[in-house]
C-alpha positions in Angstrom: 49.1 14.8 144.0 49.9 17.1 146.7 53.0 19.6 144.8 53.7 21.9 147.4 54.0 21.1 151.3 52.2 23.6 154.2 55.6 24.9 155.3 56.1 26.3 151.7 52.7 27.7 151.3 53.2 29.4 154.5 56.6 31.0 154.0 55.3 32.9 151.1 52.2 33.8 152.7 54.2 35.1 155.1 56.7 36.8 152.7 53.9 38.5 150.7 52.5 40.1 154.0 55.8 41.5 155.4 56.7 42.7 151.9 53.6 44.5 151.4 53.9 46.0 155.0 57.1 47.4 153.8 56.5 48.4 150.7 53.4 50.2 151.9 55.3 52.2 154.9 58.1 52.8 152.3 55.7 55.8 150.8 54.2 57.1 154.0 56.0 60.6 154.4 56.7 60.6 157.9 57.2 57.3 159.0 61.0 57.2 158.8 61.4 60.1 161.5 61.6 63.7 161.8 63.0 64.9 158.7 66.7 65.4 158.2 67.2 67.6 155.1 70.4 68.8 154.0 74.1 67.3 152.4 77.3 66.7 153.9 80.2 65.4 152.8 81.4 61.4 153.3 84.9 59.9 154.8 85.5 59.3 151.4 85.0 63.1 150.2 81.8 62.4 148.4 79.1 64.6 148.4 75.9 62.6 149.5 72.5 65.0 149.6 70.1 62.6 152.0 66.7 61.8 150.8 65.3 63.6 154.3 62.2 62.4 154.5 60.0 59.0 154.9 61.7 55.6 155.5 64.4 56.4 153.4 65.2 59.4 155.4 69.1 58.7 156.0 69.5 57.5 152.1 70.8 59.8 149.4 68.2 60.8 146.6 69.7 58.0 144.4 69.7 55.1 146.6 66.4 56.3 148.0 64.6 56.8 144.4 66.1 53.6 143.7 64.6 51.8 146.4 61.3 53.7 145.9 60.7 51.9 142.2 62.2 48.4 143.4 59.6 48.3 146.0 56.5 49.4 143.6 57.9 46.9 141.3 57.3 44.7 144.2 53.7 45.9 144.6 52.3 45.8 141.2 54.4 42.5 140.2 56.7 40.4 142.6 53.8 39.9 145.5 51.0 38.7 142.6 53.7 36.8 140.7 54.9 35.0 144.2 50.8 34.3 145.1 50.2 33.3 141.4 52.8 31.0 141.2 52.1 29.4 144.2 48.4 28.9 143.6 49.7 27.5 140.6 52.2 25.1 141.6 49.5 23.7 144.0 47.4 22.7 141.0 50.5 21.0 139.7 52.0 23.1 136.9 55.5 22.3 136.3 56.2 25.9 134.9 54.5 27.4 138.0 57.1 25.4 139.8 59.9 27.1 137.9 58.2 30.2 138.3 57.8 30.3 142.0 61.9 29.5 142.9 62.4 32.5 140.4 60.4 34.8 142.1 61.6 33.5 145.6 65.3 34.3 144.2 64.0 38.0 143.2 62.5 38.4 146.8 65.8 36.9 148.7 67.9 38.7 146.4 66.1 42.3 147.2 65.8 41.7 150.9 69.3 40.5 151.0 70.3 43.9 149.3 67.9 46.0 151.7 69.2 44.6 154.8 72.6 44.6 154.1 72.6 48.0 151.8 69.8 50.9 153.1 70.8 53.0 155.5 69.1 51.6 159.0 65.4 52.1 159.7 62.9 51.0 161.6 62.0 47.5 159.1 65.5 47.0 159.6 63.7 43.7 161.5 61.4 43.0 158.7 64.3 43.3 156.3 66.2 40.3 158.1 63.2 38.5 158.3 61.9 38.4 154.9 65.5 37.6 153.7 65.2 34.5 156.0 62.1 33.2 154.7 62.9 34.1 151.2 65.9 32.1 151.2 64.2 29.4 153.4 61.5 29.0 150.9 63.6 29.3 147.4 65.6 26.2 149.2 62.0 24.2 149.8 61.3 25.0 146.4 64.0 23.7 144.5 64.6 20.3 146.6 61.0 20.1 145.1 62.5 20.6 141.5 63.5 17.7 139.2 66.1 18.9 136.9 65.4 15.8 134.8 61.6 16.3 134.4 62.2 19.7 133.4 64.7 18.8 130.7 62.9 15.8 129.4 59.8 18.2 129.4 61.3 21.0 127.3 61.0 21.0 123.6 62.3 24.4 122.2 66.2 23.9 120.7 66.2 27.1 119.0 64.9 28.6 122.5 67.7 26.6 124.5 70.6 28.5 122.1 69.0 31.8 122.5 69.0 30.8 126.6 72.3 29.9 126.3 73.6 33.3 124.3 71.6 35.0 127.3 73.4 32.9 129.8 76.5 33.8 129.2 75.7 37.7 127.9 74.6 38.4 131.2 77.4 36.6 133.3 80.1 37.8 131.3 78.8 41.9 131.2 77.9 41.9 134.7 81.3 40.5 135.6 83.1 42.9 133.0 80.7 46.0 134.1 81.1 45.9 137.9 85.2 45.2 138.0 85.3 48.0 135.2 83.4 50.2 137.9 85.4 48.8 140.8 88.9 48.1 139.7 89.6 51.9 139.0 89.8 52.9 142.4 91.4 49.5 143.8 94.1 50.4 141.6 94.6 54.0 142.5 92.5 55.9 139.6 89.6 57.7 140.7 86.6 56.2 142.4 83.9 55.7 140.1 82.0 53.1 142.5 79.5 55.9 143.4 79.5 54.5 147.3 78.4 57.8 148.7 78.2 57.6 152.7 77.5 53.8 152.3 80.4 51.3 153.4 80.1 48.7 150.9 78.2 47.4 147.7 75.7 45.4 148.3 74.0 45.1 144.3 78.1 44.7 143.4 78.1 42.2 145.8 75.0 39.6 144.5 75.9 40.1 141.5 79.5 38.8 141.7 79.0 36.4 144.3 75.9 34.7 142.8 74.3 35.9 139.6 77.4 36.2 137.8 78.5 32.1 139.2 75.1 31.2 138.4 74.9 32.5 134.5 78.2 31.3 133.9 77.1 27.8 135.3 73.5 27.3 133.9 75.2 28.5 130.1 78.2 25.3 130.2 75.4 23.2 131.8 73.0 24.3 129.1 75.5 24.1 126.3 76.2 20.1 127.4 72.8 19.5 127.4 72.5 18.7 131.4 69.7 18.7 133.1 71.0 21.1 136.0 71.4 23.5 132.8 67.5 23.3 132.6 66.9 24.0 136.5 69.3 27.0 136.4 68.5 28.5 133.4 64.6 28.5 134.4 65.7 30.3 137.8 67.7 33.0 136.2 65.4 33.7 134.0 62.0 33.5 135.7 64.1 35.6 138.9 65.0 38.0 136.3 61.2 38.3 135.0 60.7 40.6 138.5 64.3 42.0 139.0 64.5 43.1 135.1 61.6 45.1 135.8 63.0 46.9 139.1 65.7 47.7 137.2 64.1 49.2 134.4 62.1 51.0 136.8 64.9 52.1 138.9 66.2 53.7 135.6 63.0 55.4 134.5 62.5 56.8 138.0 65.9 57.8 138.6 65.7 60.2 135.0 62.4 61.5 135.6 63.8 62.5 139.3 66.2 64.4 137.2 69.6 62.3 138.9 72.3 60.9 136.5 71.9 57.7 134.9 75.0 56.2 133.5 74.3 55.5 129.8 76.6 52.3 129.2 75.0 50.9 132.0 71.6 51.3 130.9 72.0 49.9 127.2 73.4 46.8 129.1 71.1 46.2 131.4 68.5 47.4 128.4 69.4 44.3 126.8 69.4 42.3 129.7 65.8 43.4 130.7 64.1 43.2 127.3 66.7 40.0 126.3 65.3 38.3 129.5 61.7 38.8 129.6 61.6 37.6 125.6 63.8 34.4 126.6 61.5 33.7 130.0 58.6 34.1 128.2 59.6 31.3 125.6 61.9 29.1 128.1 58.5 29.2 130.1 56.2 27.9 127.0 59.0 25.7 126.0 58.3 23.5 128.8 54.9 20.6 128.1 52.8 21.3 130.8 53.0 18.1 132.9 52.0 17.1 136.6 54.7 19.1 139.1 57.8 17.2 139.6 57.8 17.7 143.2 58.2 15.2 146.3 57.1 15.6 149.6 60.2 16.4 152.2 
């Protein structure tokens, strides 16, 4: 049975090239520009000290060093775990199926923050592009999805109440750790968003509008035992899988960099990162490995 159509196949083929371009470019020293070393201050009386050199030239250290691990991350694990999956899900492997949308959310949701969020460069274009075909292709995935198969396929309980806790943990500390972050300053306290010379949020801004919604949904749909519960549960954690491991990287690079790492932040997203990639890893052999539930469109 043909599982995945040519349209599919060719959107991440066409994802892992563009992301590997950029990715690749990202560590070439002078292909951002002439260098533009210094500090200044922002509207917002901020010091920002810019990143000077390479792509992200017109970035401060922190976003830059940020950016640097999420796109090795991307290297050494989200481009093979996008062709692995695939290959898989050709061959018919339901879990490859739930892998795949996952990774196709990690790769809309980091384009998504790149286009909208780094300071503007010359893949500005490949930014907006692989955000189009990232989302195109997590959309083709999941109309090839059967939230039924999936649930009538899984046979872990004790793994669907641990998915459940982590539902909910992450949707409820995400939510409670960005308006803590945010709400100071909307209220007239000091600004402890850390916004620098940029003029919005974009992380804030995914997390609230969709990983936050989506936790919150997949943990009630879990906890009644629906099958959507199943489908959404799989995508936030095999998405997380590849974004846990950004973040952790982000962190590690940003302390060896010597730049300040807020601690509460960490141990949450800590236990997000290590709570995760136990929970995928089980959610993932919970499920009998059946033909791909998937139907030609």
């Amino acid at each position: 049975m043909k599982t995945v159509s040519g349209p599919l196949v060719a959107l991440c083929l066409g994802i892992v090239v563009l992301a590997l371009c950029a990715c690749v470019v990202a560590f070439i020293p002078g292909f951002g520009g002439a260098p533009t070393p210094g500090s200044f201050v922002s509207i917002r009386g901020e010091s920002v000290r810019l990143m000077g050199t390479g792509l992200y030239r017109l970035d401060s250290v922190s976003f830059a060093t940020q950016a640097q691990a999420q796109d090795l991350v991307t290297l050494a694990i989200g481009i093979p775990a996008l062709l692995l999956s695939c290959y898989f899900a050709l061959r018919g492997s339901l879990r490859s199926g739930l892998l795949l949308a996952g990774t196709l959310g990690y790769f809309a949701y980091t384009y998504a923050t790149y286009a909208f969020g780094v300071q503007y460069n010359r893949l500005f274009l490949v930014y907006v592009a692989l955000l189009s075909m990232s989302v195109a292709a997590l959309i083709l995935s999941l109309f090839r999805l059967s939230p039924d198969d999936i649930s009538t396929r899984f046979t872990g309980r004790g793994v669907r109440r641990a998915a459940i806790g982590f539902d909910f943990f992450v949707g409820v500390m995400l939510l409670l750790m960005w308006i803590s972050r945010i709400g100071s300053g909307l209220l007239g306290g000091p600004d402890q968003t850390m916004i620098e010379h940029y003029t919005t949020l974009p992380i804030q801004v995914m997390d609230l509008a969709f990983v936050v919604p989506l936790a919150l949904t997949a943990g009630y749909q879990l906890l009644r035992d629906r099958a959507l519960g199943y489908l959404l549960t799989g995508l936030l954690l095999t998405k997380g899988l590849t974004l846990g491991l950004a973040l952790g990287a982000m962190i590690v690079w940003m302390a060896v960099s010597g730049l300040p790492v807020n601690i509460g932040e960490t141990l949450v997203f800590s236990a997000i990162i290590l709570g995760g990639l136990t929970i995928s890893g089980l959610f993932l052999r919970a499920i009998r490995q059946e033909s791909l539930p998937y139907q030609k469109i």
